[in-house]
C-alpha positions, 0 to 999 in steps of 0.5 A: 500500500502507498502512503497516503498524502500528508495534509501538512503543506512544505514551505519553501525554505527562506530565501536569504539576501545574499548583498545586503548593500545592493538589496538596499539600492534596488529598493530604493531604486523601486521607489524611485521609479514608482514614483516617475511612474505615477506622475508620469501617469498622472500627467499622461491622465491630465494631457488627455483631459485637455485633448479632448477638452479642445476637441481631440477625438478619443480615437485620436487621443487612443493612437496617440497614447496607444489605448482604445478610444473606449478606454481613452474615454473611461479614462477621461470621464473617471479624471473628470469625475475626481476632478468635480469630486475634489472640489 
């Protein structure tokens, strides 16, 4: 007869830093870009909100961001939403 299967699961051993001093910069490094990223969004958001308030399509504005015109047009009444929200 076989054994059954134990109920209890094995974990994985610990994963151990290896260079404590490069560990730290690659953090700090994260941080540093999640924050280029999000205000690169943020700024992305708000170009497309002044596009299609002078009149640019969301099709236009999809090309030219690389998104659908739809998802252009989410994007754009959500950024207007929080705009009259924050008021």
């Amino acid at each position: 007869m076989t054994k059954p299967l134990s109920s209890r699961r094995k974990t994985s051993p610990r994963k151990v830093v290896s260079d404590e001093a490069r560990a730290a910069e690659l953090l700090q490094e994260l941080r540093d870009a999640e924050l280029v990223i999000r205000e690169t969004t943020e700024r992305r958001l708000q170009l497309m909100v002044e596009a299609s308030d002078i009149g640019l399509t969301t099709t236009k504005i999809g090309d030219a961001v690389g998104a659908s015109a739809m998802a252009v047009s989410r994007w754009v009444r959500a950024a207007r939403d929080h705009e009259t929200s924050d008021r």
